[in-house]
C-alpha positions in Angstrom: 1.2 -0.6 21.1 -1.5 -1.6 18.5 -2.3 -3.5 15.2 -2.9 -1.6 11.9 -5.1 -2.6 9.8 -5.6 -2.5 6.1 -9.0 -3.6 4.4 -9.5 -3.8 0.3 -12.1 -4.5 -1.7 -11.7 -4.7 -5.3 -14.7 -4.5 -8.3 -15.1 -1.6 -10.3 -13.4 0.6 -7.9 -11.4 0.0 -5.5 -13.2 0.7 -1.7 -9.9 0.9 0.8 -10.7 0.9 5.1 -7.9 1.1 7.4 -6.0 2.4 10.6 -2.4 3.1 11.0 0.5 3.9 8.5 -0.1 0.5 6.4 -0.3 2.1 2.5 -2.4 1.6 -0.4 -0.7 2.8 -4.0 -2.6 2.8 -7.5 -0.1 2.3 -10.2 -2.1 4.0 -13.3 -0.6 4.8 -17.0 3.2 4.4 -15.0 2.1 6.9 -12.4 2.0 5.9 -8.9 -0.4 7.4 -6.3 -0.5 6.9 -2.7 -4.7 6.7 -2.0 -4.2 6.6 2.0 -3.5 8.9 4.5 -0.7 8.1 7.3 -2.8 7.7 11.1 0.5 8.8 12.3 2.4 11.8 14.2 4.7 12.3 11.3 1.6 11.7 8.8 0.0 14.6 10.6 2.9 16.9 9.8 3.4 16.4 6.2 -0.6 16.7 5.9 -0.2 19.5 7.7 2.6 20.9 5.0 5.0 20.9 7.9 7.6 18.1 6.7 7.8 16.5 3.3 7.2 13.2 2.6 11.2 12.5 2.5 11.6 14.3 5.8 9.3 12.0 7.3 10.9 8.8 6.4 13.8 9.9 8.7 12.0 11.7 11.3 12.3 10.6 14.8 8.8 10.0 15.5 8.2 8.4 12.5 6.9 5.2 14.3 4.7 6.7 16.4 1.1 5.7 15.3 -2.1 8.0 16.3 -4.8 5.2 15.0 -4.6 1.2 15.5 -6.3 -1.4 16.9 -5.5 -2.1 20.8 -4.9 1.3 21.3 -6.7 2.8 24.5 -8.2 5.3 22.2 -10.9 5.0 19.8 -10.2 4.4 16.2 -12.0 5.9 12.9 -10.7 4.2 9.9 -10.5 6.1 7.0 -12.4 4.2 3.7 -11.8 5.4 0.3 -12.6 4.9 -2.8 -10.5 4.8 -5.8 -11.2 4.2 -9.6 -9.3 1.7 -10.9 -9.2 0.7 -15.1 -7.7 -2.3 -16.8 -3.8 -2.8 -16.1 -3.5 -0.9 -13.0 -1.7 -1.9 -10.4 -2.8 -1.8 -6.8 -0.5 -1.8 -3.9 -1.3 -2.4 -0.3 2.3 -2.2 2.4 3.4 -2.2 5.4 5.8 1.0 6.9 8.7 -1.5 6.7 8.3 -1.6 3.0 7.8 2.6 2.2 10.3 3.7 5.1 13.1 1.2 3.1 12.1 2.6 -0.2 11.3 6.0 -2.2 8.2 6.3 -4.0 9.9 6.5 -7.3 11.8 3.7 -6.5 8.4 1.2 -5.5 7.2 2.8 -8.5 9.9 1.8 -11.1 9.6 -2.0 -9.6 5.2 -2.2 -9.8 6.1 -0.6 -13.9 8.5 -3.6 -14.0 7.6 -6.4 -16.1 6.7 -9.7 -14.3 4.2 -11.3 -12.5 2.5 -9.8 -9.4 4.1 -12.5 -7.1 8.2 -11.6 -8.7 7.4 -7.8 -8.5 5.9 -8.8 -4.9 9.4 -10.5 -3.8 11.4 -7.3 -5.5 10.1 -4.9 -3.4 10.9 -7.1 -0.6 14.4 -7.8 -1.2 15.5 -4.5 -2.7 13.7 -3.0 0.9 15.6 -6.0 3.0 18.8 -4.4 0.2 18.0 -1.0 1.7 18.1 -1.5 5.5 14.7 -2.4 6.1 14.3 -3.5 9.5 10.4 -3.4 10.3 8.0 -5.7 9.1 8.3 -5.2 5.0 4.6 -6.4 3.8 3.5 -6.1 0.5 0.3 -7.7 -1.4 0.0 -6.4 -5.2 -2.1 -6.8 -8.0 -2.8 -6.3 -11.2 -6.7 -5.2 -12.7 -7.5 -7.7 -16.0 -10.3 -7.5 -18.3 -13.6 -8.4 -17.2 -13.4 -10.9 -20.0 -11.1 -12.9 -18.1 -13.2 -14.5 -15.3 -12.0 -14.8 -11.9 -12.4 -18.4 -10.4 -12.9 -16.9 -6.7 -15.5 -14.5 -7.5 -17.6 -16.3 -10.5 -16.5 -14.3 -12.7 -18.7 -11.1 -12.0 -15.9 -8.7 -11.5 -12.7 -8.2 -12.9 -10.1 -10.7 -11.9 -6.8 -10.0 -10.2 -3.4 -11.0 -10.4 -2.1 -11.6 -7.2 1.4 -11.7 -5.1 2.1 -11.1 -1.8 5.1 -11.3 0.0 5.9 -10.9 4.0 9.3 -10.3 5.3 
């Protein structure tokens, strides 16, 4: 047993680190795109073009994690980095959250109007609504203008509108 872990740093890209099957999205012009890589047996397969992404949401081994922290092995977190523009959306969940849910469908709620906190608490209830039994994280936000200072940060970056949500 071991800990993912998820990392995200956001300014005028977005730098991502992490271990395990925890997920970061990019919601861009209505598209959403998955910017990790699954540390996981059934991650392997589908990167390997041996199951689909749909297959692996039901597949048997779909739990069992190849990265984490805690594990007896060592662990290379993947970082990435991801351009990000005004009015995207950025994503970071937990398995409970993309196991309970299709990617059209956590797509069609970050496209919802809303803040970033009621989207937040939709994807959690509608993955809860869809048999969700694992831990069901989610933490989104939304890219403003750099006109519109962020308190936290002084202002230097763009801001972000933030909602998280933990079930």
């Amino acid at each position: 047993m071991g800990c993912t872990l998820a990392l995200g740093y956001l300014s005028s890209e977005l730098v991502t680190c992490h271990a395990g099957d925890v997920r970061f999205y990019i919601l861009h012009e209505s598209a959403l795109r998955q910017i990790t890589h699954d540390h996981s047996t059934v991650g392997a397969l589908v990167d390997a073009g041996e199951l689909t992404p749909e297959e692996a949401r039901v597949h048997p081994n779909k739990n069992e994690v190849l990265q984490a922290i805690g594990m007896p092995q060592d662990v290379f977190p993947d970082v990435n980095n991801a351009e990000v523009a005004t009015g995207d959306r950025i994503l970071l969940c937990s398995d409970g959250l993309w196991e309970a849910l299709s990617q059209d469908d956590i797509q069609t709620i970050v496209a919802s109007d809303g803040t970033m906190r009621q989207l937040a608490t939709q994807l959690l209830d509608h993955a809860k609504d869809a048999g969700g039994y694992d831990n069901i994280t989610a933490i989104l936000c939304e890219v403003l203008p750099p006109s519109q200072p962020n308190v936290q940060n002084g202002g230097s970056v763009p801001s972000q509108n933030v909602g998280e949500g933990n079930a």
